[in-house]
Structures are given as C-alpha cells and as structure tokens.
C-alpha angles and dihedrals in degrees: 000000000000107000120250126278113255134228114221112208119220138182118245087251096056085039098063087037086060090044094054101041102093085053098045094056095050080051103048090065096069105028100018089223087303109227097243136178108219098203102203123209099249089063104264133107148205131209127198142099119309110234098179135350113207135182084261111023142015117217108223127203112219109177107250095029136018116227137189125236125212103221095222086059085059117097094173146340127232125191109190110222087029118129106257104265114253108267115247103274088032135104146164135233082289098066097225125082136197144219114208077178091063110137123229096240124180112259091260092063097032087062088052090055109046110020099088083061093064127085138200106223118200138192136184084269114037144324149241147171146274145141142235116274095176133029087241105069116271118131134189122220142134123318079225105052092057094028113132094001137104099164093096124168118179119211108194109178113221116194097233123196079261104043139290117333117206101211110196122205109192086189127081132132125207106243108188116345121177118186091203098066093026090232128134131179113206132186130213107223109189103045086122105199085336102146097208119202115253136207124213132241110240121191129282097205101059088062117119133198108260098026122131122250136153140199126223116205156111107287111184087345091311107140132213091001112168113215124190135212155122134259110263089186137345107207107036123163129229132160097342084307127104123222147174107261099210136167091216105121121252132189147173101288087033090086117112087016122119137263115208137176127212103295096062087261121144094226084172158354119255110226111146156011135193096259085194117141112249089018110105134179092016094136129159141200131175114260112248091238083071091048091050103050087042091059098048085056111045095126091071084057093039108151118242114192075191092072117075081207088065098093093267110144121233136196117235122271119252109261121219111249121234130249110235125256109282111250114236 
C-alpha cells in the first residue's frame, strides 16, 4: 500500500520564497538579484534584493522576510553598482535616454508629464503623431506616416503662462527610416537653441498582460487626444514581426505616437488596429526593443534623397507614342 502523501508545513515567508522562485531565477540572470534601496514616500527606506518588479508592486528580499511593495508607496528606486540614469534633457550616443527612477504616477499626472514631449507630423497627405528622444530635436515616429513625403512640418504644443501655444517647425529632415519595421527617425532643423522636452524609453520586456498603459496623439486631426487601456498581450506575433497587443485605442492620426505605461515610460510605438467591421480594441504598437535597436544602428537606415528607393515621389515617365496600325 503506497504511503500517504505528506503536507509540509512553511512559513509565509518560505512560501512566497518557493512562489517566486520560478520568476526569481529567470530574474537573477539579468540583474543577479541586484542590492537595491526602495526609498518610500513617507521618508523611509528599505534595502534588500529585488525578486520581481510588477506594474503595481515590487517584492523585496530582506533578508530575513520578503515583502511586497505597493508602486504608488515608491518614491524611487536605487540599484547600487547601476550607471547613474541620464538626467531629464540628456541623452547618449543613442539618442534616447532613460530614468530607472521613474515614479508610478496616476494618468492625470502622467499627461501633464509627458505630453509636451509629444508632436503632431504632417504631410501634404495626411498626418500622424511622435514625440521628442533627444533635446535637440530629433523625434521617432512611424515609416508611413512619413512614407513618400519630404514636406514635413512638426506642431509641438507648449503649455504657455496664457494656454496652450501650438509652435510649428516647417523644417524637419528625415534622419534614418526603414518600411520593414515601420520606424523613422526625423530632425527638426531650424529650432534654433529651442531645448525640447524628452520621454524615456522604458523596457519591453518588463510588460505584463493585463498592465495599464495609454497613447497620446492626433487621431483624425485631434490633437493631443489621451487614450486608455490594458496590454492584451505583450508579445504577439504578425507577420514575422512581434507587437504589443493593447486595448488602447488607436486611430488614423495615432500612428508614430507613443505608448506609455505608468511611469512615464514609451514601452512602445502605435502603428496599427484591426479597422474590421464588428472587431473592436485590437490595437498595436511596436515594442521599444525594436526601437531601440533601431535607434543604435541608424546608420544602417540612414536616409539617402539620392536614392529613388528613399521615399522621394516621381512623376511618370513620358511614354513614346505609338505609331498606328499600317493600312493594307
């Protein structure tokens, strides 16, 4: 008679130990359970290992307990060892910078910090959205929405001590552009010593399902429209190509804008829906590892005006007329 099965007993602290151990080991190979101070917003502070970091909490190891952290009890995070985070207005070689110090604000508060970053783009045929990388003027948005065009005039929209001011730039160059990936960087060329606000690129790869995120941008002309959602998925396949499956709606005008999530983070690049009648809140964006990657090596999509393959239009070449049928 096989002997019966036995109950082992743990404490709440080895129990969560054993729960997150699946995900701490896939953790520990990037960050090696990274020795970090979790400054909290009433002043104090707690050092340990981080476990897990989620959209709502972070699990802290102690030492002798684990404990979870609501976000929006976090004032900052410091990793001891990590480079210093590119101040706000600064950026690398890459162009883009980021904040791992970054708070979880609500969305009210989130708008307010990141929506003078973003841009409406328009051509002679159409228009869409992106949003400053760089103070000096470079900004990421869709291949389409630039596609076939070089008449390019940037709107940012500054909050002013009277209202809102709608600043124009006329002039803009297209910097690196690749249709495969549906990515193009642009550059405003007379900004003159304009500063302009950034956003930071956050990481891909720490979204969750479920988790809430939300795209600023021009839908249908609409400027600075805010739109709400959830990731549906966050590595969903099309086309050989993987995507961020949101409910965050997206329109035409959406494209090139920026998906965030809570920390003021682009997680990702809006660039399409399903448009089928009766399908709704099947929205897309392009995951920021690709933007990233895109970005370091810019060179290798570097835009020629040489090459009738850039994107320039062209009339038709005259065709020879043809002579009429001889008569017998």
């Amino acid at each position: 008679m096989p002997a019966p099965l036995g109950r082992i007993r743990m404490k709440p602290t080895a129990l969560l130990r054993a729960a997150l151990m699946s995900s701490a080991c896939a953790l520990a190979a990037v960050s090696a359970f990274a020795l970090s101070t979790v400054q909290l917003k009433n002043g104090s502070s707690l050092r340990g290992d981080i476990l897990a970091e989620k959209a709502d909490h972070v699990v802290v190891d102690l030492g002798f307990t684990v404990v979870t952290v609501p976000r929006e009890e976090i004032e900052k995070i410091s990793v001891e060892g990590a480079a210093p985070a590119a101040a706000p207005g600064e950026a690398g070689d890459d162009l883009y910078r980021v904040d791992v110090s970054a708070a979880v604000l609500p969305m009210k508060e989130n708008v307010t910090r990141v929506a003078e970053a973003v841009v409406q783009i328009r051509t002679p045929i159409g228009l869409g959205s992106g949003f400053f990388i760089h103070p000096s003027g470079y900004i990421l948005t869709n291949e389409h929405v630039v596609a076939g065009e070089y008449n390019l005039t940037v709107t940012q929209f500054r909050q002013g001590a009277a209202g809102l001011d709608k600043v124009q730039f006329p002039k803009v160059r297209i910097v690196a552009l690749d249709s495969r990936l549906d990515l193009a960087l642009l550059k405003i060329e007379d900004a003159g010593d304009t500063v302009f606000p950034t956003v930071p690129l956050g990481d891909a790869a720490g979204l969750t399902d479920g988790q809430t995120v939300f795209a600023i941008g021009s839908p249908l002309g609409l400027d600075r429209t805010v739109s709400q959602g959830i990731v549906s998925s966050h590595n969903r396949p099309l086309d050989g190509q993987l995507y961020i499956q949101t409910t965050t709606q997206i329109n035409p005008g959406n494209s090139g804008g920026p998906l965030f999530n809570l920390r003021g983070e682009v997680v990702g690049i809006s660039n399409m829906k399903a448009m089928i009648v009766g399908v709704e809140g099947l929205n897309f964006a392009i995951p920021v590892t690709v933007v990233k990657n895109f970005l370091r090596n810019r060179d290798a999509f570097a835009f020629d005006p040489r090459n009738p393959n850039a994107g320039f239009r062209y009339l038709a070449p005259p065709q020879p007329v043809k002579a009429p049928p001889a008569r017998p």
